[in-house]
N, C-alpha and C positions, 0 to 999 in steps of 0.2 A: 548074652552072658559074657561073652569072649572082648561086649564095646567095653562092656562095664568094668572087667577086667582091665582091658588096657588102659581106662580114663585116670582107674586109682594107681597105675605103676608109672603115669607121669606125674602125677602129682606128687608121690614119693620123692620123685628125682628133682622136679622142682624144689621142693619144700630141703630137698638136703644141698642141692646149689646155694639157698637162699640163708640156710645156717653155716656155710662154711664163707660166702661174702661178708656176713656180719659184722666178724670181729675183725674183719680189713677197715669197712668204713670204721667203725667203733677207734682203730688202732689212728685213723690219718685226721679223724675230728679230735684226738689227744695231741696234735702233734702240734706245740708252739706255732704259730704264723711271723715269723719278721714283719716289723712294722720300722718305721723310724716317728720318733716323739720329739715334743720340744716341749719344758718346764714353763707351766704360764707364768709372766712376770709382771710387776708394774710398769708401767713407761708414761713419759707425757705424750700425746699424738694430738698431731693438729692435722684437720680439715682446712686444705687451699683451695685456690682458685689458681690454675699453672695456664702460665702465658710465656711469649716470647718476645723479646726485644732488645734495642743498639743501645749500648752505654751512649751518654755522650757527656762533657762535662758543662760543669753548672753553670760557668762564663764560658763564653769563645766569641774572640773578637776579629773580625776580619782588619787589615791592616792594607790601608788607603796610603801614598804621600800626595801632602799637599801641593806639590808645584810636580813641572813636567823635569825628566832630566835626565841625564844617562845614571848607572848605578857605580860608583869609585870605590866605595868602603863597604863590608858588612862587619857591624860590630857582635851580631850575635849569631848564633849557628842552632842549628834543630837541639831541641831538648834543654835548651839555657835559659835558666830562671833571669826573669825580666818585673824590673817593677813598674806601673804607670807611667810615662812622660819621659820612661827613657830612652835613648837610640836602640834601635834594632839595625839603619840601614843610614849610609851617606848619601846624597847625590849633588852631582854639578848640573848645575841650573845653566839649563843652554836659552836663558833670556838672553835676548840681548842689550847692552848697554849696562849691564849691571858688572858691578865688581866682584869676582870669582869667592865666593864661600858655599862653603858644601851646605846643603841643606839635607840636615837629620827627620828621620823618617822614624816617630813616635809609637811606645806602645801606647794602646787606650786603657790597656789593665795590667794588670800586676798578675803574673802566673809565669805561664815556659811557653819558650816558644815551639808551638807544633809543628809547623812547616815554613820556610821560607822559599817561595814560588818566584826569585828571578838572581840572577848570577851578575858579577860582577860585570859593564861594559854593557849592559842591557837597559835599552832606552824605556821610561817609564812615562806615565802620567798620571793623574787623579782619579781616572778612571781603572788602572793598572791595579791588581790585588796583588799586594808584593809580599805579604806575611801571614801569619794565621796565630792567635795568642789565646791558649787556654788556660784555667784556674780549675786545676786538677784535684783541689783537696775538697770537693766534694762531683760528682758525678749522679748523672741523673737518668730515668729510663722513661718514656711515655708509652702508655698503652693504651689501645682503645677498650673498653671495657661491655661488653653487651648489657643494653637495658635491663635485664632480669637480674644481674648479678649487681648493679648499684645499690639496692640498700644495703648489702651483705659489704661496703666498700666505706670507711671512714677515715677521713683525717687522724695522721698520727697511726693509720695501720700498721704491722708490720709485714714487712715484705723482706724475703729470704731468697737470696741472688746469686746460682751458681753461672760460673763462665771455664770454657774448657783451657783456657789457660791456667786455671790453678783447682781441678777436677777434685781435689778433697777439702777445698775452704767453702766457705758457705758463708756470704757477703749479706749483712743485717742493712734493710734500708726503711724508711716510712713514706708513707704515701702522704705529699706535701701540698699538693693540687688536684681539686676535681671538678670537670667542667659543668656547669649548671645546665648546660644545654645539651642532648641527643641532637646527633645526628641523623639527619630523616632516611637519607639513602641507606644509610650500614646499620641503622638503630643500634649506635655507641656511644660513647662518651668518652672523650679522654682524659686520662688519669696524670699524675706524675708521681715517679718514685724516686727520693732523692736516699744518696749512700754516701755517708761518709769514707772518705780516701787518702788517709795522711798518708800510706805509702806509696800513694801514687799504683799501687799495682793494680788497677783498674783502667784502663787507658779508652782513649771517648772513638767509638769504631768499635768495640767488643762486640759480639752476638751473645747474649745472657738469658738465662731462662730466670722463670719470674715465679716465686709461690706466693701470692697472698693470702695469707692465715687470717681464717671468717670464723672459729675458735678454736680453743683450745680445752685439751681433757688434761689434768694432770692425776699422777699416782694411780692412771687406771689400768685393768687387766685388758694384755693388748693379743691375738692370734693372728699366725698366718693365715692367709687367705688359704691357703691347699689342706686345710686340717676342716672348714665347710662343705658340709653337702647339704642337697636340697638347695631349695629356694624359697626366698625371706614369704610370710613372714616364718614360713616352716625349714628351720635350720638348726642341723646336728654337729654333734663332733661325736669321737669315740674318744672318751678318756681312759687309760692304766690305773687299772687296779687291784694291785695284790696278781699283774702279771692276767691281770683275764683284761677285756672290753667290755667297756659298759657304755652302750648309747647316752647324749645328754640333747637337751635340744637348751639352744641357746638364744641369746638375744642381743644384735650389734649394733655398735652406735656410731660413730663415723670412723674417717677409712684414711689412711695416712699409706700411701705405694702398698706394700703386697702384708700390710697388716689393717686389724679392723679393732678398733675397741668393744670390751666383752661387756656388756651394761649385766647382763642375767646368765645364770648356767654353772660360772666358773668361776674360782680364784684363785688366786697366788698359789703356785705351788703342784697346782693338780698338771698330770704329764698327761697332753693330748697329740694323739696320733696323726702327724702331719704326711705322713706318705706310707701307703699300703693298706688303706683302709678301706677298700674296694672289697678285700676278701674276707673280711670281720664279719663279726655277726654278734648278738649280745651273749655276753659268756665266755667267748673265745678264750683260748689261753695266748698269750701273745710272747713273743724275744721283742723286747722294745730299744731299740738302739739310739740313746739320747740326742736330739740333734742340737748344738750350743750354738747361740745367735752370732 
C-alpha cells in the first residue's frame, strides 16, 4: 500500500514539472527566429566553360637585319608606333671594300615596337634578333580544350575575358579557330580566342582567365546558392511569408558563380531565406532581414 502510495506522489510532481515547462517551450517556439532574405529577381545567367591563359597579340614579328654590322642609329624606341618597311634600327656595314652607308633595319608590319634587344655600338648579324613588332589592336588567347567539352565549343562563340590588371572590366572576345584534330596524349584540342583592342589596354604577356558561354538564360529567376538544401533532384528553400516559413522544393537549371537559375518553385518577387535557415521549420514565425545584391 505505502509502493502504491509513493508511485501516485511522483507522478503528481512529474505531471506538475511538466505543466509549468510548457508554456516556457510554448513562449520560445513564439519567438521570431532572424533569418537573412534576398528578393528573387530576374537576371540573365550563362553557363561557361573557365579556363586560363596568356594574351598575346594577333601579329608579332621578330625583327632580323639583313647584312652583318655594328649598331650607329636607333630610330625607334620601345612602345613607338611603326608602320611596314620602316626603319626601326641603322647599321654600318663592316663589308669591306664597300662605300660607307648605314644600312636600315626594317619593320615586317605595321604596329609598336615591343622590344628592341641590342644597343647602340653592338655588333649584329642575320642571325642577331635585334627587335620585336606587335599589332596590338587585336589580341589573341589559345587554349587547349578537352575532347568532351568540343561540341559545346563553336565558331563565333563568345568568350568573356578577365585579367587582374583591370579587376572590374570584363574583355568580350570570339573564338576564331578550332583545331580539327585531338591531341592523343592530352586528348585536347586547341582553340583560339581572338579580342578586340583599340585601347591597347590589353598587352601580349597578360595571364587572363577565360569564360566560354555554352548558353545562355535570359529574364530568368536566378538564387544564391546558400538559400539550397538538400540534394538535387531533392532541393528546398524556405521562403517568407506573412513573416512565417514556408518550405518549397524547387527545380534549377544552370549555375553561373554562387548563383543558380530557378526553372520551378519560384518567382519574382517571393523573399527566400539565404542565411539562418538551419533553425526553421514550416510555420516558424521569422525577423527576415533583406539582404540586397
Amino acid at each position: 500500500m505505502k509502493v502504491t502510495s509513493s508511485i501516485f506522489l511522483i507522478a503528481a510532481v512529474l505531471s506538475m514539472i511538466g505543466c509549468q515547462q510548457k508554456p516556457q517551450e510554448n513562449s520560445s517556439n513564439n519567438q521570431a527566429i532572424p533569418v537573412k532574405a534576398a528578393k528573387i529577381q530576374l537576371e540573365d545567367i550563362d553557363e561557361a566553360l573557365d579556363y586560363v591563359g596568356d594574351i598575346k597579340a594577333q601579329d608579332e614579328a621578330t625583327v632580323y637585319p639583313k647584312v652583318s654590322g655594328k649598331i650607329i642609329e636607333k630610330i625607334r624606341e620601345d612602345g613607338a608606333i611603326v608602320k611596314k618597311g620602316e626603319p626601326i634600327l641603322y647599321i654600318d656595314r663592316d663589308e669591306v671594300g664597300l662605300k660607307f652607308e648605314k644600312a636600315p633595319v626594317e619593320s615586317p608590319i605595321s604596329g609598336v615596337v615591343g622590344r628592341i634587344n641590342v644597343d647602340i655600338g653592338q655588333n649584329v648579324n642575320p642571325e642577331t634578333i635585334v627587335a620585336l613588332v606587335v599589332n596590338m589592336d587585336k589580341v589573341k588567347i589559345n587554349l587547349d580544350i578537352p575532347e568532351k567539352y568540343l561540341p559545346q565549343v563553336t565558331l563565333g562563340q563568345e568568350a568573356k575575358v578577365k585579367v587582374d590588371a583591370y579587376p572590374d572590366e570584363v574583355f568580350s572576345g570570339k573564338v576564331t579557330k578550332i583545331s580539327p584534330v585531338v591531341d592523343l596524349a592530352t586528348r585536347t584540342a586547341p582553340i583560339e580566342i581572338t579580342i578586340d583592342n583599340p585601347g591597347h589596354l590589353l598587352k601580349s604577356g597578360m595571364y587572363s582567365k577565360v569564360s566560354l558561354v555554352i548558353q545562355t538564360r535570359k529574364d530568368v529567376p536566378v538564387v544564391l546558392k546558400e538559400a539550397l538544401m538538400g540534394k538535387e533532384p531533392d532541393l528546398y528553400v524556405y521562403v517568407v511569408e506573412n513573416n512565417k516559413a514556408v518550405l518549397k522544393k524547387v527545380a534549377v537549371g544552370i549555375r553561373q558563380g554562387p548563383y543558380y537559375e530557378i526553372k520551378d518553385g519560384l518567382k519574382e518577387g517571393d523573399v527566400v531565406v539565404i542565411m539562418g535557415q538551419q533553425r526553421l521549420f514550416e510555420g516558424a514565425k521569422v525577423a527576415a532581414e533583406e539582404n540586397n545584391k
